[in-house]
C-alpha positions in Angstrom: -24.8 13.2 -49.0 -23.3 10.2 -47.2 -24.2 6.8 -47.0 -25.2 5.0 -44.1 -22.2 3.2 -44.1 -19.6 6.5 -44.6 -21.9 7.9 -42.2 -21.1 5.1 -39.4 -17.4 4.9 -40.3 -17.3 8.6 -39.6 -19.1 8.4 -36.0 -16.3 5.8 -35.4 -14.0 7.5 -36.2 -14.7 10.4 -34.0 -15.6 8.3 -31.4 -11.6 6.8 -31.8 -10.3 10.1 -31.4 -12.3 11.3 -28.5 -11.3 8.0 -26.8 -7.4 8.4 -27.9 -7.6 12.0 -26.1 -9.8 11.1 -22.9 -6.7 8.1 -22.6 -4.0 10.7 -23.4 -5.6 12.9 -20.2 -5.5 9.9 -18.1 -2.4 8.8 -18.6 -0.8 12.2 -18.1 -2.9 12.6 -14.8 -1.8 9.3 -13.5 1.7 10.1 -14.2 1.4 13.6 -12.6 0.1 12.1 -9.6 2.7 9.5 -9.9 5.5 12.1 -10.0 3.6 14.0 -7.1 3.8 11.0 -4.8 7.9 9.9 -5.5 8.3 13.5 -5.3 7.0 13.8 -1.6 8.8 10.3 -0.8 11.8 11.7 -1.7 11.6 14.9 0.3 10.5 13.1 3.0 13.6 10.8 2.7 16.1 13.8 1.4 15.1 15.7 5.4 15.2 12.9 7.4 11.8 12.9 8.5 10.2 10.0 9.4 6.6 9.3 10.5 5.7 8.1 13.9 2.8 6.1 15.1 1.6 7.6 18.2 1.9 5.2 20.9 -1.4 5.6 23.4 -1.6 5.0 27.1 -5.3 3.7 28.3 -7.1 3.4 31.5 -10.9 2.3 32.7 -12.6 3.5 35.5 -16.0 3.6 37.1 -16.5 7.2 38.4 -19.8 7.9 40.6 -22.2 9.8 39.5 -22.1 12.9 42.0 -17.5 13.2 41.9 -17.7 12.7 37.8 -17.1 16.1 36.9 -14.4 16.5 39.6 -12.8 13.4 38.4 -12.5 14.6 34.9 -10.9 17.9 35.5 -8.3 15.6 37.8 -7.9 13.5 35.0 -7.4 16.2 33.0 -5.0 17.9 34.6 -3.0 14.8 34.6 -3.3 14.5 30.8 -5.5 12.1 30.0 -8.3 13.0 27.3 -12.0 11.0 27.3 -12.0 8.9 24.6 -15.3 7.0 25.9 -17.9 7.5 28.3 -21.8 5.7 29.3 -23.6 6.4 32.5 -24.3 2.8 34.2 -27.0 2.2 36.7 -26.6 -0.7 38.6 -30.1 -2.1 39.6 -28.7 -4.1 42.6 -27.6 -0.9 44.6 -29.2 1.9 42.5 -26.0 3.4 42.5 -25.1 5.7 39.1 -21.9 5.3 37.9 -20.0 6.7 34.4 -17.9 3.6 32.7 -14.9 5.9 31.1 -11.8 4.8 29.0 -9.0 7.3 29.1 -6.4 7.8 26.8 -2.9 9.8 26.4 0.5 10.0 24.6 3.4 8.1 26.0 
């Protein structure tokens, strides 16, 4: 039978190892991803390809209420896409309108 002590130095010691393996994972998985990312750099440089922001075109207008759905089909048709939208009432002439922002590629 062991002694308390033998007994603790043991535990240690397995507890060393399991940590030795669980570091030897990590560092091979960091260097796999590492090698994954320079690897996709490279291609990327190697073909020429190069990544482009897209550059966006905006516009705001107030649409009434009773043309809105005519307005967006005109809209688009002309290639814009809705990127925001909130139906307005304006107490003063009880007149419903729909704040819009627009949006579309250059």
């Amino acid at each position: 039978m062991m002694s308390p002590q033998e007994l603790q130095s043991t535990e240690e010691s397995r507890f060393q190892k399991a940590f030795q393996r669980f570091r030897l994972v990590q560092e091979t998985v960091s260097a796999i991803s590492l090698l994954g990312i320079l690897g996709v750099l490279l291609l990327n440089s190697l073909t020429g390809q190069k990544i482009q922001r897209a550059n966006w075109e905006y516009k705001i207008e107030s649409v009434p209420d009773l043309i809105f759905e005519e307005v967006m089909d005109e809209m688009g048709s002309d290639g814009w896409e809705l990127a925001f939208a909130r139906r307005a009432n304006n107490s003063l002439t009880d007149e419903v309108n729909y704040e819009v922002i627009f949006k579309r590629k250059n």
